[in-house]
N, C-alpha and C positions, 0 to 999 in steps of 0.2 A: 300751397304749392305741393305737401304733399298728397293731397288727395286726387292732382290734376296726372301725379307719378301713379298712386296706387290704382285709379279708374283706369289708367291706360286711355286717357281719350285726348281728342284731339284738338290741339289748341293751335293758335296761329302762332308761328316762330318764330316774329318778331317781338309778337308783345309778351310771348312767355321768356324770352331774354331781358327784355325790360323787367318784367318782374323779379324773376332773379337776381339781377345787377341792382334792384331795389335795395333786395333781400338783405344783400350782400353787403351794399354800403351800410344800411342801419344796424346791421350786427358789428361792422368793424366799426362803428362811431361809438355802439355803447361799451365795445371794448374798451377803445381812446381815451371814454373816458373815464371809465374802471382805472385804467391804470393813469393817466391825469394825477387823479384823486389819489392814488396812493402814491404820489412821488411829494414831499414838503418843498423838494424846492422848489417847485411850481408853484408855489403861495400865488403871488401876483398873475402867473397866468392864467391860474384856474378861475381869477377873478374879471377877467381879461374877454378869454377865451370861452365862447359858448357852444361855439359850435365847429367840429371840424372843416378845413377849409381854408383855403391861403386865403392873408390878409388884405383887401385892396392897396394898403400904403404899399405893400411890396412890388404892386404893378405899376404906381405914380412914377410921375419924373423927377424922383426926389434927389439929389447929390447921395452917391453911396454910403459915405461919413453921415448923415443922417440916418438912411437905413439901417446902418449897424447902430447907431444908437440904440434907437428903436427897438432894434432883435435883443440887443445884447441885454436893455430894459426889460422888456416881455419878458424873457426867457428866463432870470436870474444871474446873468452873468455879468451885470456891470457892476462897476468897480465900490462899491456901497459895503459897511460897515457889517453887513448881514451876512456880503459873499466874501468877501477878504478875512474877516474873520473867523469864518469855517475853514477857511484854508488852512488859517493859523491854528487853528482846535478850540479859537475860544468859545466857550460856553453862550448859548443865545443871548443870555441876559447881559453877559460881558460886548455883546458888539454895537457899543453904545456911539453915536454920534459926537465926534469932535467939533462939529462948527455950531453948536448948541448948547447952551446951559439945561436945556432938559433933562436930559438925564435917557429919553428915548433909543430904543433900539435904532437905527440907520438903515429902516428898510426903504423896498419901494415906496409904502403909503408913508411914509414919512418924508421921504424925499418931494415927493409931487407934492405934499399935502401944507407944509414948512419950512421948504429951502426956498429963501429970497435972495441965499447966497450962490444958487443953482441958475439962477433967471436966465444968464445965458446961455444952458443945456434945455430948457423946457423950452426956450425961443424959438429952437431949431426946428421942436415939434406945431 
């Protein structure tokens, strides 16, 4: 692009908007995800999310009480021993799992991965 600036020549003005609006988007996605990657609470999204872009489940006809499920799960904000805990100040290793004799933290991959006591929130998905 810049050489199409510094030649001074002449390109058709649609497709040199397209390229641009190219440009544009690939520099704000590897932003995205620079800063993604430096946020922790993102754990589960980052593992989630590959690519900038709304979710199809958010276009579905799904009941809204599921959608927020969903978001609240992605995002870090449901109500899980991981995030309730930070609220409180405990320390990572303290936000350990009460419907469990493991001993495991209370994250998302723990939740999806081991709650048979969760059956009826993973249903919904």
């Amino acid at each position: 692009m810049e050489n199409i600036y510094l030649e001074k020549t002449v390109v058709h003005t649609k497709s040199f908007l397209v390229t641009v609006k190219d440009k544009l988007m690939e520099l704000y996605q590897q932003e995205w995800r620079e800063q993604v990657n430096t946020m922790p609470k993102l754990r589960t999204y980052k593992l989630i999310k590959e690519q900038y872009g709304a979710e199809t489940y958010l276009c579905n006809h799904y009941d809204r009480g599921v959608i927020s499920v969903m978001s609240r799960f992605r995002c870090g904000t449901f109500p899980l021993k991981i995030e309730t805990g930070r609220w409180r100040g405990l320390q990572f290793h303290e936000r350990v799992c009460t419907q469990c004799e493991t001993g495991a933290v209370e994250s998302e991959l723990h939740f999806l991965m081991s709650k048979i006591q969760y059956k009826s929130y993973i249903s919904l998905w």
